[in-house]
C-alpha positions in Angstrom: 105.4 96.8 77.3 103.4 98.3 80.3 101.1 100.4 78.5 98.0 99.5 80.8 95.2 102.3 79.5 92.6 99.5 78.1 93.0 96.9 81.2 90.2 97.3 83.9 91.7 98.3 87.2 88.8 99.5 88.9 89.4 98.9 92.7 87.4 98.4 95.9 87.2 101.6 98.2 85.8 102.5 101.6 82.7 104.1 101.8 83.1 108.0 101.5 81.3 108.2 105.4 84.2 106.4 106.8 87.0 108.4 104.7 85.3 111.5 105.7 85.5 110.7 109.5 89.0 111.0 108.8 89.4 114.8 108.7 88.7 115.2 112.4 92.3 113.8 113.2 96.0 114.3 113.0 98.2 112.1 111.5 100.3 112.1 114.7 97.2 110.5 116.6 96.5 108.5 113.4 100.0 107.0 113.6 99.7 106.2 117.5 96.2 104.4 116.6 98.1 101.9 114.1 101.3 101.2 116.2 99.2 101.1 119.3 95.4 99.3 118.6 97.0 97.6 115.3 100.7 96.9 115.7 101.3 98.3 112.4 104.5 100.6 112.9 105.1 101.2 109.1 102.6 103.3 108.2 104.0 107.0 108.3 106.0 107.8 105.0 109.5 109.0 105.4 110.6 111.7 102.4 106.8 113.2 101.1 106.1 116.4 103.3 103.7 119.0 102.9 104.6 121.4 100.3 101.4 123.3 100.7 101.4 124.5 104.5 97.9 124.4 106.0 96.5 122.0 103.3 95.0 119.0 104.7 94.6 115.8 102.0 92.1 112.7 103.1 91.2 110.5 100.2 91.6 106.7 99.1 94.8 106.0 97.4 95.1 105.5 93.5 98.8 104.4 93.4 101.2 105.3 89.9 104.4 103.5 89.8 107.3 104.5 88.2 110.2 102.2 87.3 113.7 102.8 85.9 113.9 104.2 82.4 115.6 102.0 79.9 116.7 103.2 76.2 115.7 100.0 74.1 112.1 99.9 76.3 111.4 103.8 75.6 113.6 105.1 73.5 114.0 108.9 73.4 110.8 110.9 72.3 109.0 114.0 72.7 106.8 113.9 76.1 104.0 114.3 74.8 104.2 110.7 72.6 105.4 108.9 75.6 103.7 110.1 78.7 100.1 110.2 76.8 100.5 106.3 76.3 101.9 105.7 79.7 100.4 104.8 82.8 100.9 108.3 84.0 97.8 109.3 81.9 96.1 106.4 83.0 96.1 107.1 86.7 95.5 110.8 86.3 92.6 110.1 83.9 91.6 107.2 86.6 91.9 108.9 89.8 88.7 110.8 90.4 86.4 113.0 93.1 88.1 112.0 96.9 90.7 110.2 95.7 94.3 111.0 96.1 96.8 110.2 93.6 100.2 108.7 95.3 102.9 108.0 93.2 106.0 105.4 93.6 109.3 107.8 92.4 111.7 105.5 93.6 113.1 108.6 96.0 114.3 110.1 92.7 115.0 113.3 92.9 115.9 114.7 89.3 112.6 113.5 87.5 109.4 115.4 87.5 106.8 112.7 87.8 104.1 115.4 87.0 103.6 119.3 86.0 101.6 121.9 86.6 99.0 121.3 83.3 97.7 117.2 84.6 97.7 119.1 88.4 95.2 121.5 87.2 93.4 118.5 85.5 93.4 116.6 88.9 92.3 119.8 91.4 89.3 120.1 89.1 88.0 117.0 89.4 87.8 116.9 93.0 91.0 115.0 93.8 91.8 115.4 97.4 95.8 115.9 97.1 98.9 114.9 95.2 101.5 112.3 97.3 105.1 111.4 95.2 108.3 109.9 96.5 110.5 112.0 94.7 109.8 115.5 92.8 107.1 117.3 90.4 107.9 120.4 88.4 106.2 123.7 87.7 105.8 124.3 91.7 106.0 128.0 91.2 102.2 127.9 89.7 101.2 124.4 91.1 101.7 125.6 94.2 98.8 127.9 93.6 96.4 125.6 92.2 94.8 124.5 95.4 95.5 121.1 95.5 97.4 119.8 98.3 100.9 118.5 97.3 103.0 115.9 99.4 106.6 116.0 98.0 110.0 114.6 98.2 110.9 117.8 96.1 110.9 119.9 93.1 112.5 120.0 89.7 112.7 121.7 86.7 113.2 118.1 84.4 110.0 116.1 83.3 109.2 112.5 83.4 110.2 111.4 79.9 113.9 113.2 79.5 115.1 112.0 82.6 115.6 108.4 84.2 111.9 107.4 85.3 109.2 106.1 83.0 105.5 105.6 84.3 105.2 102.1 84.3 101.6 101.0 85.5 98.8 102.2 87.9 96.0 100.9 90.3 98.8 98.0 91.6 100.5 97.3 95.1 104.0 100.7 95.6 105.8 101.3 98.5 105.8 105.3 98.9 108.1 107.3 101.9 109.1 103.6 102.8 105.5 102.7 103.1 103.4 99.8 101.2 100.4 101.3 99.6 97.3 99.3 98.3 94.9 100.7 95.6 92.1 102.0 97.9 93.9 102.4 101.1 93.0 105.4 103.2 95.7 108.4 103.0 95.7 111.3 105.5 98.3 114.2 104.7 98.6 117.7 106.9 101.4 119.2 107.9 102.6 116.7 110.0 103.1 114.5 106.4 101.7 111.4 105.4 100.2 108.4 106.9 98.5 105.1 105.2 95.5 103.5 107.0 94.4 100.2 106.0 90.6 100.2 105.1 90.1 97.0 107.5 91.4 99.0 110.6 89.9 102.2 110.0 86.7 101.6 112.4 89.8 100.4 115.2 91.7 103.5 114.3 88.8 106.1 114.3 87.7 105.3 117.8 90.9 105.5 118.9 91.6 108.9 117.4 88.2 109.9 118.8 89.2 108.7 122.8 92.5 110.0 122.1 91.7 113.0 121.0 88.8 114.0 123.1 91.5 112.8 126.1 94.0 115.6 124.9 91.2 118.5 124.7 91.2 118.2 128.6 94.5 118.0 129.5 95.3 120.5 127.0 92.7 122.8 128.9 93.8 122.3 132.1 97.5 122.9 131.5 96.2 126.1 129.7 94.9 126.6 133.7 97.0 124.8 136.1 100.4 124.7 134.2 100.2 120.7 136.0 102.7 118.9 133.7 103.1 116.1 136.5 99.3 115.7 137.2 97.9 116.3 133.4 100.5 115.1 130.7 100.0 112.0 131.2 96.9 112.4 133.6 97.4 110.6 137.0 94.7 108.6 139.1 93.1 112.2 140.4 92.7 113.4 136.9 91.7 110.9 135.1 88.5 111.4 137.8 88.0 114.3 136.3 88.1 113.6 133.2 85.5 111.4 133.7 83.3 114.1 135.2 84.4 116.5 132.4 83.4 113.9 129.6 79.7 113.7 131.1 78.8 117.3 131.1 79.8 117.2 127.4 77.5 114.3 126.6 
């Protein structure tokens, strides 16, 4: 039985300066850095979306898996007997100051894979944002909490009286269609969510940094000329300037 609380699943992160370097970008330029510099197209999940408008998350991933719920595994209790022996408190007693809890629901949406009460817990230790494949409950006050929630959806049903159990924590999920390692780099806004793989970050940042400092000038000088053709992409002509642009910045 996968009741993991006393097993050691400390994992390796990226240093905190490279995690934070993180929050001068967009996941849409994120997610052109790792299909473009890394070839790595499966990055961006598909089902979590921002749930808390204007709420950016950037933290290292401690993963939760949930798996199928079976009657003869876990039979029927009260919640509080199960999920305090599960893997769900595990990872939420686990994940910790600039981490961000992301949590493998399968797509389910009729189980509430956490409530308002362990949301609190996790906002006041300094978590950086909540990501789940499927639903939470209580979003009527957790949306007020000030942690940044990613969701497939809501519900009014917790984990243990529906069809998910939390199975283990700190081990390899797929999330939004997207694998997700223990430690991995997550970046949400409103854009949704986007994995980074600690041994491309460096590759990624300067990418995001050329990219972006690229789209400050073109996005000035359509705000001038209204020069789709010669701007978006820029042509020979103003990619010149953009060279003399870049200097009297440095």
């Amino acid at each position: 039985m996968k009741h993991i609380q006393q097993e050691n699943k400390k994992i390796k992160k990226p240093s905190r300066e490279i995690v934070e370097q993180f929050k001068e970008f967009g996941t849409a330029t994120i997610s052109s850095a790792l299909r473009e510099v890394c070839g790595i197209r499966r990055a961006f999940m598909v089902g979590p979306v921002a749930f808390t408008s204007g709420k950016k998350a950037v933290g290292t991933a401690v993963t939760l898996q949930f798996l199928p719920k079976r009657e003869d595994i876990e039979p029927g209790q009260t919640e509080e007997e199960q999920e305090s022996t599960s893997a769900l408190w595990s990872a939420t007693i686990e994940v910790n100051d600039g981490d961000i809890l992301v949590v493998d629901a399968r797509g389910n949406l009729e189980t509430g894979c956490l409530g308002e009460m362990l949301m609190t817990g996790l906002h006041a230790k300094n978590v950086q944002g909540l990501v789940v494949d499927g639903c939470v409950r209580d979003y009527p006050d957790a949306k007020n909490i000030g942690l940044p929630l990613f969701l497939k959806g809501v519900t009014p049903h917790n984990a243990s009286h529906y069809e998910l159990y939390p199975w283990d924590y700190n081990v390899p999920i797929g999330c939004g269609g997207v694998l997700v390692l223990p430690g991995d780099i997550i970046v949400g806004d409103d854009d949704g969510v986007v994995v980074v793989p600690p041994k491309v970050a460096k590759e990624v940042l300067e990418y995001c940094d050329r990219r972006e400092s690229g789209e400050v000038f073109e996005r000035i000088k359509l705000q001038e000329t209204g020069q789709i053709e010669k701007y978006y992409p820029m042509n020979e002509e103003a990619l010149k300037e953009y060279e003399e642009w870049k200097k009297t910045r440095s």
